[in-house]
C-alpha positions as a Markdown table, in Angstrom:
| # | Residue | x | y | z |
|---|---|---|---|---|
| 1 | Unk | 0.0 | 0.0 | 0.0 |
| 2 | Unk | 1.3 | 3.3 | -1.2 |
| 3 | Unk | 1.2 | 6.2 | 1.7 |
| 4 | Unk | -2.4 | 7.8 | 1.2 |
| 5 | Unk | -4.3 | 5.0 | 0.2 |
| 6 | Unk | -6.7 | 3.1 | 1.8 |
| 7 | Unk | -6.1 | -0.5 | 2.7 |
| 8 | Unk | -9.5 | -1.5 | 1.2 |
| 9 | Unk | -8.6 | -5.4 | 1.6 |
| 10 | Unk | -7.6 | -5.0 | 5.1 |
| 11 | Unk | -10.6 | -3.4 | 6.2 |
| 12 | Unk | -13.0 | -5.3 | 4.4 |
| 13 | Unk | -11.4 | -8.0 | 6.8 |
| 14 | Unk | -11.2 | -6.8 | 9.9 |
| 15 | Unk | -14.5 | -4.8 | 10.1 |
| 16 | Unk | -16.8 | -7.9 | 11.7 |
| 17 | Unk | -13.7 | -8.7 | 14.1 |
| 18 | Unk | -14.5 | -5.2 | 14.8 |
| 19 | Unk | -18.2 | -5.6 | 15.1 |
| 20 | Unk | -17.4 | -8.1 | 18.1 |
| 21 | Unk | -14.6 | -7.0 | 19.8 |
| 22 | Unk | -16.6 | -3.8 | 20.2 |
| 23 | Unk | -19.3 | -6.5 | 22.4 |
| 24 | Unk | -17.0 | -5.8 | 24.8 |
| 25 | Unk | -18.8 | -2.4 | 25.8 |
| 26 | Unk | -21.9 | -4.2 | 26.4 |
| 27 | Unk | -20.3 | -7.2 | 28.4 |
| 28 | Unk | -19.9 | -7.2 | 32.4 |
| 29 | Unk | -19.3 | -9.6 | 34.7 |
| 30 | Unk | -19.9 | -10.3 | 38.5 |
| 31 | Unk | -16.3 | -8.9 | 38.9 |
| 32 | Unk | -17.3 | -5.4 | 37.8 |
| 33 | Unk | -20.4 | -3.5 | 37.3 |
| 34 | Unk | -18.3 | -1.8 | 34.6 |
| 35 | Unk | -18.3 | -2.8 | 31.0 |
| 36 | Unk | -15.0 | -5.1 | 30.0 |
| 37 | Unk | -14.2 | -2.2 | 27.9 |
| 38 | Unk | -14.2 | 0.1 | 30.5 |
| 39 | Unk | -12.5 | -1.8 | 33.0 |
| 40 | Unk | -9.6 | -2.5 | 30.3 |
| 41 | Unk | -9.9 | 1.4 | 29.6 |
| 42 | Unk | -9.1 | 2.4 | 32.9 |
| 43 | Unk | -6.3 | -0.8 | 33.8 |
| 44 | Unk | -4.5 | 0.8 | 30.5 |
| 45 | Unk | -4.7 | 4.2 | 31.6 |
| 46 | Unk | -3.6 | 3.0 | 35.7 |
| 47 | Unk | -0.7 | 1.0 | 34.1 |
| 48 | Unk | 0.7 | 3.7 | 31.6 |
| 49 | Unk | 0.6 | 6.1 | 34.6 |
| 50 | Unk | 2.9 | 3.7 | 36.2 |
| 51 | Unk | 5.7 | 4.2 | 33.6 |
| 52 | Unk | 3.6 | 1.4 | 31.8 |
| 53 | Unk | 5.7 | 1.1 | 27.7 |
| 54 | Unk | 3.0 | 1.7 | 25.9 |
| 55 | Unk | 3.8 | -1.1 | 23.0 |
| 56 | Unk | 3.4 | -3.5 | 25.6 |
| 57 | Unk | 0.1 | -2.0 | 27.0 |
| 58 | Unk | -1.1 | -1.5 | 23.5 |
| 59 | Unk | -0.5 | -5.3 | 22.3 |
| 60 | Unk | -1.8 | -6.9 | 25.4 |
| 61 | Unk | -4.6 | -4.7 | 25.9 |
| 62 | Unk | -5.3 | -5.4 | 22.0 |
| 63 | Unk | -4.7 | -9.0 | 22.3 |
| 64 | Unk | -7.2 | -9.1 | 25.4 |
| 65 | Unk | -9.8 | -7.8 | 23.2 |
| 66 | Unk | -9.4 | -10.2 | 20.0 |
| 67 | Unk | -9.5 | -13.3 | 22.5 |
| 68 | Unk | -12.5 | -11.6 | 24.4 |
| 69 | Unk | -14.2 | -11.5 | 21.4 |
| 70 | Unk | -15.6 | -14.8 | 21.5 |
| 71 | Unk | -14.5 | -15.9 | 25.2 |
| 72 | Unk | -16.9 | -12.3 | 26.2 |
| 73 | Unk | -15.8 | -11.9 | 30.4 |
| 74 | Unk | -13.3 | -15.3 | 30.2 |
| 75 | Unk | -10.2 | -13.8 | 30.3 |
| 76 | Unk | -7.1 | -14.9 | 31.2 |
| 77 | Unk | -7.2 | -13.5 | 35.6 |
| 78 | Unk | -10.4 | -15.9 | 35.2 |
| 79 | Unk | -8.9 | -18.7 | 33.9 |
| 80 | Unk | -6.0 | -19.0 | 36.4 |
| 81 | Unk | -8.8 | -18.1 | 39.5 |
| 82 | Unk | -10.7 | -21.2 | 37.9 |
| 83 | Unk | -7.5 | -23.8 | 38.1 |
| 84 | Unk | -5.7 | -23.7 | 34.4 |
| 85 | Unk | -2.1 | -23.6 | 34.8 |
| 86 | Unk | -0.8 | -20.4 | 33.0 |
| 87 | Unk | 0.3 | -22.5 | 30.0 |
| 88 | Unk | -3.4 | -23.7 | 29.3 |
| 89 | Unk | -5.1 | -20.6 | 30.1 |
| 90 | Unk | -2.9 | -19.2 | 27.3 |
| 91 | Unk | -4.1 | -22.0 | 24.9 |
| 92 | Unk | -7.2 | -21.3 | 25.7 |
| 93 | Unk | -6.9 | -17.5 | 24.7 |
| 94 | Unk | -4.8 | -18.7 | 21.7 |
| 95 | Unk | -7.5 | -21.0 | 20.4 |
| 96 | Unk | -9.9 | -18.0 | 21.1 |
| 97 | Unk | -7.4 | -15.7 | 18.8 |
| 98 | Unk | -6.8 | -18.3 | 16.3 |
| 99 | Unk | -10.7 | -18.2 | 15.4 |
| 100 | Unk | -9.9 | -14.6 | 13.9 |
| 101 | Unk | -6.8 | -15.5 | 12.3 |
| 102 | Unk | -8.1 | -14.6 | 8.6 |
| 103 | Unk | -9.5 | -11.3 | 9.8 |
| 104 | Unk | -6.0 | -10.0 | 11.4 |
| 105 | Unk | -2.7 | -9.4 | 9.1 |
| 106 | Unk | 0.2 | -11.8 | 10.1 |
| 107 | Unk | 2.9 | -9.5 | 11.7 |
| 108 | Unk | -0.2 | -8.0 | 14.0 |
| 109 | Unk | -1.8 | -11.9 | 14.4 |
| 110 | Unk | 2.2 | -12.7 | 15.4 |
| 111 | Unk | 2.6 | -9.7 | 17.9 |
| 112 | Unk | -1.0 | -10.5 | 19.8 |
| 113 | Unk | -0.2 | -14.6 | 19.8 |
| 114 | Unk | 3.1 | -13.4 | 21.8 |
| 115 | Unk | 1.7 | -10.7 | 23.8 |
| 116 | Unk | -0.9 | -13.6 | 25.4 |
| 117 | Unk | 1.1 | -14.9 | 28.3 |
| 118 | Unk | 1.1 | -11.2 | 29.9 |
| 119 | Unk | -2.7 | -11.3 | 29.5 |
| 120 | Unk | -2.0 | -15.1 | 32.3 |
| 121 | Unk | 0.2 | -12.9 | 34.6 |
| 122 | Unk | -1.1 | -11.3 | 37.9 |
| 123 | Unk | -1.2 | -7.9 | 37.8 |
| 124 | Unk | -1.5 | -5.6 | 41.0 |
| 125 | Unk | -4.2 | -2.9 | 39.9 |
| 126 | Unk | -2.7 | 0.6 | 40.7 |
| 127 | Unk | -4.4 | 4.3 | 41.1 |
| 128 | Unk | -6.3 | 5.3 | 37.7 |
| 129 | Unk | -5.9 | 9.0 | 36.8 |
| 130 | Unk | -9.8 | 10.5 | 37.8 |
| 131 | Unk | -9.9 | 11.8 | 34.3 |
| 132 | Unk | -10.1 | 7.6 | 33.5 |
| 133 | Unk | -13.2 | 7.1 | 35.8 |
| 134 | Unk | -14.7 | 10.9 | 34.8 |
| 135 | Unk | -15.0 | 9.1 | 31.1 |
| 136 | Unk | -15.8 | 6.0 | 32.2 |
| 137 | Unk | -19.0 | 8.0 | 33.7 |
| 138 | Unk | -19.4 | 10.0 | 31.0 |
| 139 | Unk | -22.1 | 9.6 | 28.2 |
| 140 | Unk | -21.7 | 9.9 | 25.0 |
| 141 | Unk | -24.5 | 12.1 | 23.0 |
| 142 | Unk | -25.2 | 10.0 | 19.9 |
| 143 | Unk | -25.6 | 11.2 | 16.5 |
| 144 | Unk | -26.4 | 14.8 | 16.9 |
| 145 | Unk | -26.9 | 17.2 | 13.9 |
| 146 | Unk | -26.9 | 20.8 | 14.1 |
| 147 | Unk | -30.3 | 22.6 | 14.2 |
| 148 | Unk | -32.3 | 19.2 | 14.4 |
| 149 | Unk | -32.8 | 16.9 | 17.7 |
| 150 | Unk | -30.5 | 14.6 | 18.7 |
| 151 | Unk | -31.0 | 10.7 | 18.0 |
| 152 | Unk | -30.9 | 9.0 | 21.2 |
| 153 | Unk | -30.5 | 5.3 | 21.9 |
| 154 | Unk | -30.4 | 3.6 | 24.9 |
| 155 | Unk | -28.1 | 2.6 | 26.7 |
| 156 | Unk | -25.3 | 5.2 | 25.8 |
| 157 | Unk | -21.9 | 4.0 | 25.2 |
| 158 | Unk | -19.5 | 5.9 | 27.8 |
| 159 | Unk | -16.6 | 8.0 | 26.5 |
| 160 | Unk | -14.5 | 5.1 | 28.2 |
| 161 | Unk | -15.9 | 2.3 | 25.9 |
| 162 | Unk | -15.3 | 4.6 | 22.8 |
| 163 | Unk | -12.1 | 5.5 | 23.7 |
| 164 | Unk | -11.1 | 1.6 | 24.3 |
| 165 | Unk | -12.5 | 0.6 | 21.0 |
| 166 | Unk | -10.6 | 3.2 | 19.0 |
| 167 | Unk | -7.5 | 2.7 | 21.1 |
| 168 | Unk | -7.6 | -1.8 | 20.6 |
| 169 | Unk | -8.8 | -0.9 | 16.9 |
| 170 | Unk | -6.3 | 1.4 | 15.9 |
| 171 | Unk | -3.8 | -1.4 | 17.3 |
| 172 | Unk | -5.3 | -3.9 | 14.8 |
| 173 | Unk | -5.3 | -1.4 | 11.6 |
| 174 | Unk | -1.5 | 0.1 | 12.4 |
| 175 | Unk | 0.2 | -2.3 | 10.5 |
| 176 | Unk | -1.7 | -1.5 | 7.4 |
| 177 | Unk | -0.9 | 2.0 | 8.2 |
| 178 | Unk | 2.5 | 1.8 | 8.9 |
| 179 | Unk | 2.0 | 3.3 | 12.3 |
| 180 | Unk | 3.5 | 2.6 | 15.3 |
| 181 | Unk | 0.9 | 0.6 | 17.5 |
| 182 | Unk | 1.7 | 2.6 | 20.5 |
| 183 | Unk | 1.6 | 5.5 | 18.9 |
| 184 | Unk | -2.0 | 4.6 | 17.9 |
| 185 | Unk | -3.5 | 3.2 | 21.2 |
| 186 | Unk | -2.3 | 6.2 | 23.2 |
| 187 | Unk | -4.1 | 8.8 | 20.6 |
| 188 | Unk | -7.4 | 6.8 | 20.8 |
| 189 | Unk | -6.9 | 6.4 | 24.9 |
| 190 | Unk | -6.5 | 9.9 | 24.7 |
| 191 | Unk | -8.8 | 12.1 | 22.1 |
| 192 | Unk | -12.2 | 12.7 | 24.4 |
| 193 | Unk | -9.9 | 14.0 | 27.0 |
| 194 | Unk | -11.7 | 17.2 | 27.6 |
| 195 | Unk | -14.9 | 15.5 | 28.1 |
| 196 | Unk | -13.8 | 14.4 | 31.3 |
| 197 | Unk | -15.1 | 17.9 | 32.3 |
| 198 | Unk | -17.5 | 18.8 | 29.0 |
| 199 | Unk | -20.7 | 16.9 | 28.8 |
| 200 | Unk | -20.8 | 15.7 | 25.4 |
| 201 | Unk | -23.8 | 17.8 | 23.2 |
| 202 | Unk | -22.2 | 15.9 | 19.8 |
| 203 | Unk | -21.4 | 17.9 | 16.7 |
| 204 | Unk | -24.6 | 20.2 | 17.8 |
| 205 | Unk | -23.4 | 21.3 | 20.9 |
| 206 | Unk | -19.7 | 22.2 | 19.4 |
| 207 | Unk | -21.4 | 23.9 | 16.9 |
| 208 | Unk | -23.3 | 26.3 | 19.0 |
| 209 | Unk | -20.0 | 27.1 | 21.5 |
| 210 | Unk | -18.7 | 28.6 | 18.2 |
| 211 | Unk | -15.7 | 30.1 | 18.5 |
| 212 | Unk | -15.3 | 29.5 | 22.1 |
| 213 | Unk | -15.1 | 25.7 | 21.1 |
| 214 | Unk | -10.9 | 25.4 | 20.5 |
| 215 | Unk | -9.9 | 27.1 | 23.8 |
| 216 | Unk | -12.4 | 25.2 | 26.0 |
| 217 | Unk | -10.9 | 22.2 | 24.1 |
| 218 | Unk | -7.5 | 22.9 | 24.7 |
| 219 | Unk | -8.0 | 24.5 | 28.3 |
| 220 | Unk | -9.6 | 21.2 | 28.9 |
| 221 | Unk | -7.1 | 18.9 | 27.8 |
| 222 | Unk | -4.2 | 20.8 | 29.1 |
| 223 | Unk | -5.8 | 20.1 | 32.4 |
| 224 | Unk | -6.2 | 16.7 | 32.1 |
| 225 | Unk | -2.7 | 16.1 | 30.6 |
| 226 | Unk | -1.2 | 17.6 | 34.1 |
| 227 | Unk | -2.2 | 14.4 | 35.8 |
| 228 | Unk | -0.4 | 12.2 | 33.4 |
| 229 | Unk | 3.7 | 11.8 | 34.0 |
| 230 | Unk | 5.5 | 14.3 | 32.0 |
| 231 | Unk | 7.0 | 11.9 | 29.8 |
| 232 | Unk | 3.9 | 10.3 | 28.6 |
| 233 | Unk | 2.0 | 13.7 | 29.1 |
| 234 | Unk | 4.5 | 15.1 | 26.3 |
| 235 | Unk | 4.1 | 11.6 | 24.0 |
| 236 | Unk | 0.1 | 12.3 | 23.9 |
| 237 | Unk | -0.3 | 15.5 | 23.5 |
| 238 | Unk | 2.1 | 15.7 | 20.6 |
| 239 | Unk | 0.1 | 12.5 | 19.3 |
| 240 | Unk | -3.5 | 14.6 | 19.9 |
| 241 | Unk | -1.8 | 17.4 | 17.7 |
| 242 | Unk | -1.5 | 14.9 | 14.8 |
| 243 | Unk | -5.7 | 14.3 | 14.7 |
| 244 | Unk | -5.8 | 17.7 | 12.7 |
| 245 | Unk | -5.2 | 15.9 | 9.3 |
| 246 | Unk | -5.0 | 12.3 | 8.2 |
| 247 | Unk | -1.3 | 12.7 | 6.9 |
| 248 | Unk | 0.4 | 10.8 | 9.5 |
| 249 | Unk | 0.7 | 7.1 | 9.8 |
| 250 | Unk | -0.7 | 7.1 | 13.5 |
| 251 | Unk | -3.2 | 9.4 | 12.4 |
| 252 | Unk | -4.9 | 7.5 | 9.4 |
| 253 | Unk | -4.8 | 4.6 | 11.8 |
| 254 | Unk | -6.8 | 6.5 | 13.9 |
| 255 | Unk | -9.1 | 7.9 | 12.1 |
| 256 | Unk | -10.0 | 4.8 | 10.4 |
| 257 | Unk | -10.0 | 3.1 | 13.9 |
| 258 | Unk | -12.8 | 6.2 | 15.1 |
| 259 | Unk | -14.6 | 6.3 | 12.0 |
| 260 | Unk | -15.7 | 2.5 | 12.6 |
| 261 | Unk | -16.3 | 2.9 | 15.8 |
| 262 | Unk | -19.1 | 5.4 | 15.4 |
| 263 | Unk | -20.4 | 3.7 | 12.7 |
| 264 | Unk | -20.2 | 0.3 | 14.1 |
| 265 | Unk | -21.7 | 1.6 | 17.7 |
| 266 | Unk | -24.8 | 2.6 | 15.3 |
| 267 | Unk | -25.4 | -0.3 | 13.5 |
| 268 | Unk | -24.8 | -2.4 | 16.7 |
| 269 | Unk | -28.7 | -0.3 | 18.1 |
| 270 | Unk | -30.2 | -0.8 | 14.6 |
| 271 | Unk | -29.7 | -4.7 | 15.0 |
| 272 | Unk | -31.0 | -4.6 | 18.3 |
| 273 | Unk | -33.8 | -3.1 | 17.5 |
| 274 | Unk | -34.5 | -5.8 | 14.6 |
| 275 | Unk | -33.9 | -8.6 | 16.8 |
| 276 | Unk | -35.7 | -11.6 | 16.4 |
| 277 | Unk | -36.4 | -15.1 | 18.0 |
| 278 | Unk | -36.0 | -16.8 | 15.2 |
| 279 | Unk | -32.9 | -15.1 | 14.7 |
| 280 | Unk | -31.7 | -16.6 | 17.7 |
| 281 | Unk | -33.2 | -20.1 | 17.5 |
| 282 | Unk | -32.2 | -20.6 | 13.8 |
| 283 | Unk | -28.9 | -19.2 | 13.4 |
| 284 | Unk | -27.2 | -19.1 | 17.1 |
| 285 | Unk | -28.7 | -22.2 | 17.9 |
| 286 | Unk | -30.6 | -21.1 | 20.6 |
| 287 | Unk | -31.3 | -25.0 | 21.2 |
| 288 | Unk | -27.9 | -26.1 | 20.3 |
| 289 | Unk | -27.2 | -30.0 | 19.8 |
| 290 | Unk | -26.4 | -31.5 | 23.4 |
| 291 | Unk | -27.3 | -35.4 | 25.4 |
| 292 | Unk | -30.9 | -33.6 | 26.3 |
| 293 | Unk | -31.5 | -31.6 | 23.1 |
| 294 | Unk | -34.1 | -34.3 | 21.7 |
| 295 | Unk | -36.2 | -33.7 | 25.1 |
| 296 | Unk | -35.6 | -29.8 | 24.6 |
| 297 | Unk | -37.0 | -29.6 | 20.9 |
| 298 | Unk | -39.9 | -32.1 | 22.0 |
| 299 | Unk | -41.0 | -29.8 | 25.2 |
| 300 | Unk | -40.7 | -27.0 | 22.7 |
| 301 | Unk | -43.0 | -28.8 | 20.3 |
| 302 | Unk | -45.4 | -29.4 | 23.0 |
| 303 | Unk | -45.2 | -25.9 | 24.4 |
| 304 | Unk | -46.0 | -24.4 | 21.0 |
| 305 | Unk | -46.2 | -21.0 | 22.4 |
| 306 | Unk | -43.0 | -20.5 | 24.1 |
């Protein structure tokens, strides 16, 4: 791919990877009233605060999400709390990963398949920034178009779940982008950093704060940025500066990565609000072939209404 295109073939590909690894704003577990995404938004933001490397974070964090795509809240902490040895709970996650294998380009599919034992290892958790839990609690506005009413759908994704799915997606796309993964997860951790403070209104709301929009923005940012290390604190905000254009190798990825997301996060409400039962019975196997499934159908049968 020549520097401007688009990787058409790689997105075709990865898009319903995509579609399921962004589940993970919709799945909790016992562990956590918080979403999976959120809680992996806020153990990235808590461990990059620690002096964290950020390619690390970014390929764990990213490889967490491909095996979580079909394994939902079974992730590796689980599967060594439930008895596997470290080496079987990463076969687990590998099998997991291996089901996407066509959907992911091989250097990326390589760097996740290695990046799996971390996702075994016991991690102490450690303070998150309060920015981290501010967008974890804050909602996003939907699709919003200036002089007409909003769209709402329920329930609103959280700036936290966005921000995770841009960040984990922009991991998976920076290959074919020739970006630097890290590079890419910190600017989609990072690019809703003022709304930590400013309730999101969409492109409606920014449009009527008119000129006062760019110094709120920065102001806001700036602020945020001062809890962060100055090391890191430099890295982001020189990546944030990049989101102006799509010129930049972290910054295609990115956009590309955000782009999908909002798109994605749409489509997700339209199919739930076409849901069907046959959808489920017929195509997930609602009923699915087991030692009892021949009793199942026949109570079903009898049933008629259920």
């Amino acid at each position: 791919m020549r520097d401007g295109e688009v990787p058409y073939g790689t997105l075709r590909a990865v898009v319903p990877l995509l579609r399921e690894m962004g589940d993970f704003k919709r799945v909790r577990t016992a562990a956590d009233g918080a979403s999976m995404a959120e809680r992996a938004f806020r153990r990235s933001w808590a461990e990059l605060t620690r002096d964290g490397d950020p390619e690390r974070v970014a390929l764990r964090e990213c490889a967490a999400a491909v095996a979580g795509a079909r394994l939902a809240g079974i992730d590796g902490a689980v599967l060594r709390r439930c008895g596997l040895a470290a080496d079987e709970a990463v076969a687990v996650l590998e099998r997991s990963v291996a089901q996407h294998a066509d959907r992911v380009d091989p250097v990326t599919a390589r760097l996740l398949v290695e990046a799996l034992p971390d996702l075994v290892e016991e991690r102490g958790d450690g303070p998150v920034p309060a920015f981290a839990e501010a967008l974890c609690a804050q909602p996003r506005a939907g699709a919003t178009c200036p002089g007409r009413p909003r769209l709402m759908v329920e329930p609103p994704e959280s700036h936290g779940d966005h921000c995770w799915a841009v960040a984990v997606y922009g991991v998976l796309l920076a290959e074919s982008f020739h970006a630097v993964p890290g590079d890419v997860f910190l600017l989609g951790l990072a690019h809703h950093l003022p709304n930590a403070v400013l309730p999101d209104a969409g492109f409606a709301g920014e449009a009527l704060l008119g000129r006062h929009l760019p110094a709120v923005m920065a102001r806001l940012t700036r602020q945020q940025l001062d809890a962060l290390p100055e090391a890191l604190a430099a890295r982001v905000e020189s990546l944030l500066a990049l989101r102006e254009a799509a010129d930049a190798p972290a910054a295609r990825a990115f956009h590309a990565a955000d782009v999908l997301d909002r798109v994605l996060q749409v489509r997700h409400h339209a199919r739930a609000a076409a849901f069907t039962a046959e959808h489920a019975l017929e195509e997930l196997d609602l009923v699915h072939p087991c030692a009892v499934s021949g009793f199942h159908r026949s109570v079903l049968d009898a049933a008629e209404s259920a």
